[in-house]
C-alpha positions in Angstrom: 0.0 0.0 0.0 1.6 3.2 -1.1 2.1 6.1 1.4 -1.1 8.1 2.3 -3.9 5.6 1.3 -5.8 4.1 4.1 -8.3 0.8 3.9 -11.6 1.4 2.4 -12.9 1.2 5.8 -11.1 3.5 7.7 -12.3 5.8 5.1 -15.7 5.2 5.1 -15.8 5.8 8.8 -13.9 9.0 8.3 -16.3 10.3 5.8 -19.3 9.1 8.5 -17.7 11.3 11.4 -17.8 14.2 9.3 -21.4 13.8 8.0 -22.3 13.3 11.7 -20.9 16.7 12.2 -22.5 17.8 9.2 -25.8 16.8 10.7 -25.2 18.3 13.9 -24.2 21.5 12.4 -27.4 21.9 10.5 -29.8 21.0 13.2 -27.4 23.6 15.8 -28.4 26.6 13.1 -32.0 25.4 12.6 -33.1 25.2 16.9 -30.8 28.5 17.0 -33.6 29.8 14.5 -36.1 28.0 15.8 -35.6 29.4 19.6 -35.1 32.9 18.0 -38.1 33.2 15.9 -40.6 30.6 16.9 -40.9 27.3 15.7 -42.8 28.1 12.5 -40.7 31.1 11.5 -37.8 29.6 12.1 -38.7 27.0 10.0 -39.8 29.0 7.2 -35.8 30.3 7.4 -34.2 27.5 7.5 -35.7 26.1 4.6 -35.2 29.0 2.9 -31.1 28.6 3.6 -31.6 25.1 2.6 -32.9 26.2 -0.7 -29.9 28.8 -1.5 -27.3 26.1 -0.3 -29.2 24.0 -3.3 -29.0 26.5 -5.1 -25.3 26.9 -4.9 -24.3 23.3 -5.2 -26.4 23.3 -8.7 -24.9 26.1 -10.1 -21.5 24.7 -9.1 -22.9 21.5 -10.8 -24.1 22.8 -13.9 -21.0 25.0 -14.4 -18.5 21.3 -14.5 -21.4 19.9 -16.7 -20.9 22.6 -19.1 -17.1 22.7 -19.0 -17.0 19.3 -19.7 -19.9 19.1 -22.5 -22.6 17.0 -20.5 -25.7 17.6 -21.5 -27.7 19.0 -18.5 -30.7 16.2 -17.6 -30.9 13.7 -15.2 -28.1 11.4 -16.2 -25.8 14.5 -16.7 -26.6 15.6 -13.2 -26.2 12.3 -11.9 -22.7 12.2 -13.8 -21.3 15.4 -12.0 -20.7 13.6 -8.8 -20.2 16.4 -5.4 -20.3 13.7 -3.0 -18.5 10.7 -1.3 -19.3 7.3 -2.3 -18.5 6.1 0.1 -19.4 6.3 4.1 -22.6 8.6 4.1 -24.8 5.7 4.2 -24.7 2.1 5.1 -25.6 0.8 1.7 -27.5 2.6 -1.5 -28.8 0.5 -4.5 -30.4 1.0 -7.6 -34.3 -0.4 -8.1 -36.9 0.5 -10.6 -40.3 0.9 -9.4 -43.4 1.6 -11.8 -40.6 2.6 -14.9 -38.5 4.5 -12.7 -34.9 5.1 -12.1 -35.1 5.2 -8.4 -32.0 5.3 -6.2 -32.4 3.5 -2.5 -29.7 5.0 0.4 -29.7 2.8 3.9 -28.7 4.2 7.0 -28.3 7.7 6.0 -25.7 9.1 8.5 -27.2 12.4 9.0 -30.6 11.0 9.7 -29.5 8.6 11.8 -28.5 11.6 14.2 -31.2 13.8 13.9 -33.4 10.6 15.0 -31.2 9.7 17.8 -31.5 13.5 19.2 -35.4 13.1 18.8 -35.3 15.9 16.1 -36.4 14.4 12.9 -38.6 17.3 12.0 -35.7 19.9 12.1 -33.2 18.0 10.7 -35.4 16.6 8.0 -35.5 20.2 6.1 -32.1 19.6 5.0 -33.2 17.1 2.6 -34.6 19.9 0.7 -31.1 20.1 -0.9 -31.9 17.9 -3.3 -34.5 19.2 -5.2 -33.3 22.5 -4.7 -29.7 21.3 -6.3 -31.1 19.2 -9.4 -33.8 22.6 -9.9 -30.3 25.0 -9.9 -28.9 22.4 -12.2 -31.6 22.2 -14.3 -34.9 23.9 -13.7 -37.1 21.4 -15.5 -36.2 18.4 -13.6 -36.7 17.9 -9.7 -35.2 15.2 -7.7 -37.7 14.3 -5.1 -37.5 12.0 -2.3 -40.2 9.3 -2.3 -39.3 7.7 1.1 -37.6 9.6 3.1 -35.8 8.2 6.6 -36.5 11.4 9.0 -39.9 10.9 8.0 -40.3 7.0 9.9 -39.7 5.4 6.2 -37.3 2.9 6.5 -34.8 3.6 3.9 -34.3 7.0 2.0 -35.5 6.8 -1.5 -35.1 9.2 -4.5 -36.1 9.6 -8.2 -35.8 12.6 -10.5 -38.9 13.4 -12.3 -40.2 16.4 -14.6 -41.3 19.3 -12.3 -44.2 21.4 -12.7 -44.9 24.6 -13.8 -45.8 25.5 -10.1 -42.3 24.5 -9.2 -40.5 25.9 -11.4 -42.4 29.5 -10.3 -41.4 29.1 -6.8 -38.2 28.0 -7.3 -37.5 31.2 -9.4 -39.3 33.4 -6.8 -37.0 34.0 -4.0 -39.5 35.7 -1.2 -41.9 32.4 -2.0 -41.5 29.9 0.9 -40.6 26.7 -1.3 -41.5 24.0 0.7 -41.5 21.3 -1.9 -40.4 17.6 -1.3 -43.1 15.4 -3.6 -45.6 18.2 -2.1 -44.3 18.6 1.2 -46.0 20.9 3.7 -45.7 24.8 3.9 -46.1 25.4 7.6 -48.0 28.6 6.8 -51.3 28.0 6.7 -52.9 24.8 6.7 -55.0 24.6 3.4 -51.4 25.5 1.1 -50.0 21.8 1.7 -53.7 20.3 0.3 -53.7 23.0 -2.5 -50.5 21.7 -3.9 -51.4 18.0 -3.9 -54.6 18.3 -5.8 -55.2 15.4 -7.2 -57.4 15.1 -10.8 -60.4 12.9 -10.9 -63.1 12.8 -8.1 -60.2 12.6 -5.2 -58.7 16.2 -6.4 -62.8 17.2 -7.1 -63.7 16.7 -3.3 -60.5 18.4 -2.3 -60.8 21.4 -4.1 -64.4 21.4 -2.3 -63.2 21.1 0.8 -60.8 23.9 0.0 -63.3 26.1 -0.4 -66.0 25.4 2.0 -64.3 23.3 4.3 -64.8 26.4 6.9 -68.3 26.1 6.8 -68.3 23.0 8.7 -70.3 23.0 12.4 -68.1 21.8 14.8 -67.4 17.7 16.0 -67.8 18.3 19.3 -69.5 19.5 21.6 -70.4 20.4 25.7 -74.0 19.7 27.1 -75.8 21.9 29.5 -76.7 20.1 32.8 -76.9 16.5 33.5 -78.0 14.2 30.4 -81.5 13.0 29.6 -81.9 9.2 29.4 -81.7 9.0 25.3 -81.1 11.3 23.0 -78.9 15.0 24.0 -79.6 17.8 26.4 -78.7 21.2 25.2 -75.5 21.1 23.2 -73.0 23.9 22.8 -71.0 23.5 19.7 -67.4 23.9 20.3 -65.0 26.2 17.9 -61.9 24.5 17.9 -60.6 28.3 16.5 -61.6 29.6 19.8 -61.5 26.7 22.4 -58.9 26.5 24.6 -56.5 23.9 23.3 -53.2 21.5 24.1 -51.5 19.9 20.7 -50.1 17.0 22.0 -46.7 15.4 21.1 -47.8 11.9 20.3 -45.0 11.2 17.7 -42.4 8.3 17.8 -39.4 10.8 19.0 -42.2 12.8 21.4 -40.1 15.4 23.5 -43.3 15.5 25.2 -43.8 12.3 26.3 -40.4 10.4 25.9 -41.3 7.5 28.0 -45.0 7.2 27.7 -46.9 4.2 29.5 -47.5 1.0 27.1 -49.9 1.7 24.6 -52.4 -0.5 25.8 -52.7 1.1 29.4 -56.0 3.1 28.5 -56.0 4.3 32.7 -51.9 5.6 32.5 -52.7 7.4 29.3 -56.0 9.0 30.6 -54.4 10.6 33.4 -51.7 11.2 31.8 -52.9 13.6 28.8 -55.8 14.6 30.6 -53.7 15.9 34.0 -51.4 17.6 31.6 -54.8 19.7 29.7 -55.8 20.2 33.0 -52.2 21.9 33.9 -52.4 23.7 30.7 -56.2 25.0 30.9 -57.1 23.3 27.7 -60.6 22.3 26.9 -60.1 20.0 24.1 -56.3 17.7 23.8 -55.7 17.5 20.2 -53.7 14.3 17.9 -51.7 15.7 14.8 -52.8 14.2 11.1 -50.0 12.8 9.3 -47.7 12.3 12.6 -46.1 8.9 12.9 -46.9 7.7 16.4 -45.3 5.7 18.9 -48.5 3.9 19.3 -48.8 1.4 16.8 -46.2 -1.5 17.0 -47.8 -4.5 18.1 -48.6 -7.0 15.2 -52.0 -5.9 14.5 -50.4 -3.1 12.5 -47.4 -4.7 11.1 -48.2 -5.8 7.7 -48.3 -9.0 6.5 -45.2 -10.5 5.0 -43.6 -6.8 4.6 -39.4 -7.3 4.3 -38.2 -5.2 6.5 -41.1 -5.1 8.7 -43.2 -2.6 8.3 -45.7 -1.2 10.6 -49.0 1.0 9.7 -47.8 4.4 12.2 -48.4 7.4 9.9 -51.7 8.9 11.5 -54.4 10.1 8.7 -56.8 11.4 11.5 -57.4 14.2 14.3 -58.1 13.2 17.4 -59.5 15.0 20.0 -59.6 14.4 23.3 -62.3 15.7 25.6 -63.9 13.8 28.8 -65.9 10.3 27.9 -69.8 11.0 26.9 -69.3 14.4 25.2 -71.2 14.4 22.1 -70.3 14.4 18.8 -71.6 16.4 16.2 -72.7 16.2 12.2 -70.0 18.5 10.1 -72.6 18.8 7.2 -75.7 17.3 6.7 -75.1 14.0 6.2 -76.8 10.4 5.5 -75.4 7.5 7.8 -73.1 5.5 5.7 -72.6 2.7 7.8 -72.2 2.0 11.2 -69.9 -1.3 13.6 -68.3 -2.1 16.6 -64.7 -2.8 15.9 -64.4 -4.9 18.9 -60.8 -5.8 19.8 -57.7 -4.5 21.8 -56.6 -0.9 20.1 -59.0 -1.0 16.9 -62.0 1.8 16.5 -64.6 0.6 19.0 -67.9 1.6 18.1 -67.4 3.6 15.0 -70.3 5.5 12.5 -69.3 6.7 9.2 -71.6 9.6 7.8 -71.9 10.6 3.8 -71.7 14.5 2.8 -71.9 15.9 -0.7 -70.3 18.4 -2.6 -73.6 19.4 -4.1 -75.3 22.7 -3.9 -78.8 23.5 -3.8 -80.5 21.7 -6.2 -77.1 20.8 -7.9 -75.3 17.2 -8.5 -72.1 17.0 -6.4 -69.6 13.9 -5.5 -69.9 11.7 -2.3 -67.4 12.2 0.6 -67.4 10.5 3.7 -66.5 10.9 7.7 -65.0 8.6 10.3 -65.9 8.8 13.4 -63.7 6.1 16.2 -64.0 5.4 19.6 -67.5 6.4 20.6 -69.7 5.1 23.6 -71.7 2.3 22.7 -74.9 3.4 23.2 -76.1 6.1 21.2 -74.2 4.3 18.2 -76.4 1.2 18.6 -79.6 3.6 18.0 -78.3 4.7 14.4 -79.0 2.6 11.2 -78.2 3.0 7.4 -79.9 5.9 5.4 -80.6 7.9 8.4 -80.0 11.9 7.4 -78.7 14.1 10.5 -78.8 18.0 9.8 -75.3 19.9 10.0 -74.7 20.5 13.6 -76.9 17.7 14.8 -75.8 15.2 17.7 -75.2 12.0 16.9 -73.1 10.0 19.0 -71.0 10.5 22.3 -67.1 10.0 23.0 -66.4 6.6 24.3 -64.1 5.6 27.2 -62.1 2.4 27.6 -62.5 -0.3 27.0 -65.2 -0.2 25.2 -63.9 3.1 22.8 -60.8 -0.1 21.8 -59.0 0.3 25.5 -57.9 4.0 24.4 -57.7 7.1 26.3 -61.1 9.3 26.0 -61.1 10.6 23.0 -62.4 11.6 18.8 -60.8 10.2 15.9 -61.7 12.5 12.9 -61.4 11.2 9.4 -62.1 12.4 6.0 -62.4 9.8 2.8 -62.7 10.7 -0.5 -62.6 7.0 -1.7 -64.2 4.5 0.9 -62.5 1.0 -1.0 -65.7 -0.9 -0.6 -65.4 -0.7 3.0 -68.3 -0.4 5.7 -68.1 0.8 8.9 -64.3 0.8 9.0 -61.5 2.3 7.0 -57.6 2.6 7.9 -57.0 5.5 10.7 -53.0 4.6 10.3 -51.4 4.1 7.1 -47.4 2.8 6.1 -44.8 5.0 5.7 -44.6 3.8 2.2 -47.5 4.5 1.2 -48.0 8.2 3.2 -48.5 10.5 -0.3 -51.7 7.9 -1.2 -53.1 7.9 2.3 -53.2 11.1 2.5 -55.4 11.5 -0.9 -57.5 9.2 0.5 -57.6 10.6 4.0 -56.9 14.3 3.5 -56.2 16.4 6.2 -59.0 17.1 8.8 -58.2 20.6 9.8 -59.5 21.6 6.0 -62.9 21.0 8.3 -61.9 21.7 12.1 -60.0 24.7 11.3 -57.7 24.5 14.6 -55.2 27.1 14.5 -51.5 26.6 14.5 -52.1 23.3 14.4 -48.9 22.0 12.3 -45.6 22.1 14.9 
């Protein structure tokens, strides 16, 4: 061995220290921001830093593409190599998937750290660099991660496809907040990350719908006046989750909140433990994120079958809201009952109703959309059948408690559908990591019709 050259794997596990430092680096600048300016605006910055470091390493790209007479697409961008290949990830390899090129990177250094410190989320907007580079490099492609491992997916995965017109304006725009991993969400306002995954067809139809009159929904839930009757509701106060007193709970797999939580299954430790900590907060109503992956969901019944690596179904396509056992819940819209079951069994729904809406106006044809409703007392559900219409704002059903609700903690899962799949009386409430983007056509977000506030961390 010639003087200066070291083994192949004392290199790789040079190259590994340094993108650890990398990573650490880029997550010490994004909490500085974050601390500074608030979580969301801090955000908003360091994605926009992301974006011009992109930026930079495209140019840089395109410029040694030009000097050397590549032509500037995909395979010329992947030609112009700017990193090491070896020691930034365990293993990468080459699949195609549905005609596509797509490259597959194992035990990404830098996201192994980010998850070991808990901070997925932060760390996570560095992976913006890649789009942002290939963009710089050539505006009319966009490499876009598919899987992504601060996201809960098990592997990193990545394929450069055509980008749209849309990106190709923000891109160009530098005050636009471009936020845009295969449609990822801009923190700003909670409609923008379902306006730029509109699907065509019926699914993108019912979106846009929601988009627009989402906000005239009635309330869930609700608080009754006095003590109950013996069927049917008291007096019911609809409650404005813009204006209720509210805790957003950290239920996610790397929860900061609640690093050590009890086991899932312990419906009585979970119960006192969120509902002590609204209580010590002053919150009304405890709230679930859509689209969080949850620490929740690792026994079998949500590993699926015969998946290699295992797989489990964490990615959360609901709201849930917690409020005490036997509060009622309320119509959205008016709405025909769909179907209604017991989901008996440890964690599933519990008694669950699903109600049909339209888009239709007066007198107009429209497309059918549905809500979930999981976890409710047993009771009033058993009085509902098929067919029967509620009026928007009507009371319908009551919040369950355990065991009955499927041994949870008291609380409202919320659920929109745009395709039901056949099903009756039960649909997914937790999708794979592999398959987030088509969950959440399927499941859009919630908040289009509960309009919480601030709800994205």
């Amino acid at each position: 061995m010639s003087k200066g050259m070291i083994p192949i794997k004392e290199a790789e596990e040079q190259v590994a220290l340094a993108c650890r430092r990398l990573g650490l680096l880029h997550l010490a600048f994004a909490e500085v921001l974050a601390d500074q300016l608030g979580q969301k605006e801090g955000k908003r910055m360091v994605i926009r830093a992301i974006k011009e470091y992109g930026r930079m390493i495209g140019d840089s790209k395109r410029e040694r593409a030009l000097d050397l007479g590549t032509d500037l697409d995909p395979e010329g961008f992947r030609g112009v190599s700017d990193l090491p290949e070896f020691g930034m990830h365990d293993r990468i390899e080459e699949v195609e998937i549905d005609g596509e090129r797509r490259i597959r990177a194992y035990g990404c250094v830098m996201g192994k750290v980010w998850k070991e410190l808990g901070k997925d989320e932060l760390g996570g907007c560095y992976c913006l660099v890649d789009p942002a580079s290939s963009m710089a490099f050539n505006p009319d492609y966009k490499l876009v991660h598919v899987k992504s491992l601060p996201d809960g997916d098990p592997f990193c995965e990545l394929v450069m496809r055509p980008s749209t017109e849309r990106d190709r304006a923000e891109f160009a725009a530098d005050e636009t907040d471009w936020t845009v991993i295969e449609g990822a969400p801009d923190q700003r306002d909670f409609l923008q990350p379902m306006a730029r995954q509109v699907p065509e067809g019926p699914k993108g139809e019912v979106l846009a719908w929601l988009l627009t009159h989402g906000r005239e929904a009635s309330p869930v839930v609700g608080r009754e006046s006095g003590p109950p009757p013996p069927q049917g509701f008291g007096t019911v106060t609809p409650l404005d989750l813009s204006e209720t007193s509210l805790h957003v709970f950290d239920l996610s797999r790397d929860s900061v909140e609640f690093p050590r939580g009890p086991d899932p299954g312990d419906a009585e430790a979970w119960t006192s433990l969120l509902f002590e900590k609204m209580e010590g907060v002053g919150a009304e109503v405890g709230v679930g994120r859509y689209d969080e992956v949850r620490q929740w969901y690792t026994s079998d019944i949500f590993l699926a079958p015969g998946s290699e690596p295992p797989e489990w179904r964490t990615v959360h396509v609901g709201i849930d809201l917690f409020l005490e056992a036997g509060s009622p819940v309320l119509a959205p819209f008016d709405a025909v009952v769909h179907s209604v079951a017991n989901n008996v069994g440890n964690l599933d729904y519990g008694p669950t109703v699903i109600l049909e809406h339209s888009t239709a106006g007066e007198g107009g044809e429209g497309l059918p959309f549905w809500t979930l409703y999981g976890h409710l007392a047993e009771e009033e559900v058993s009085q509902l059948h098929r067919g029967l219409v509620l009026p928007r704002g009507g009371a319908f059903a009551r919040i369950g408690d355990f065991p009955v609700n499927g041994n949870w903690a008291p609380h409202l899962h919320f659920q929109i559908i745009t395709d039901l799949l056949g099903m009756e009386g039960n649909f997914p409430g937790v999708a794979l990591p592999s398959q987030r983007t088509l969950w959440k056509i399927l499941s859009p977000d919630p908040n289009l019709i509960l309009g919480i506030p601030d709800l994205n961390p």
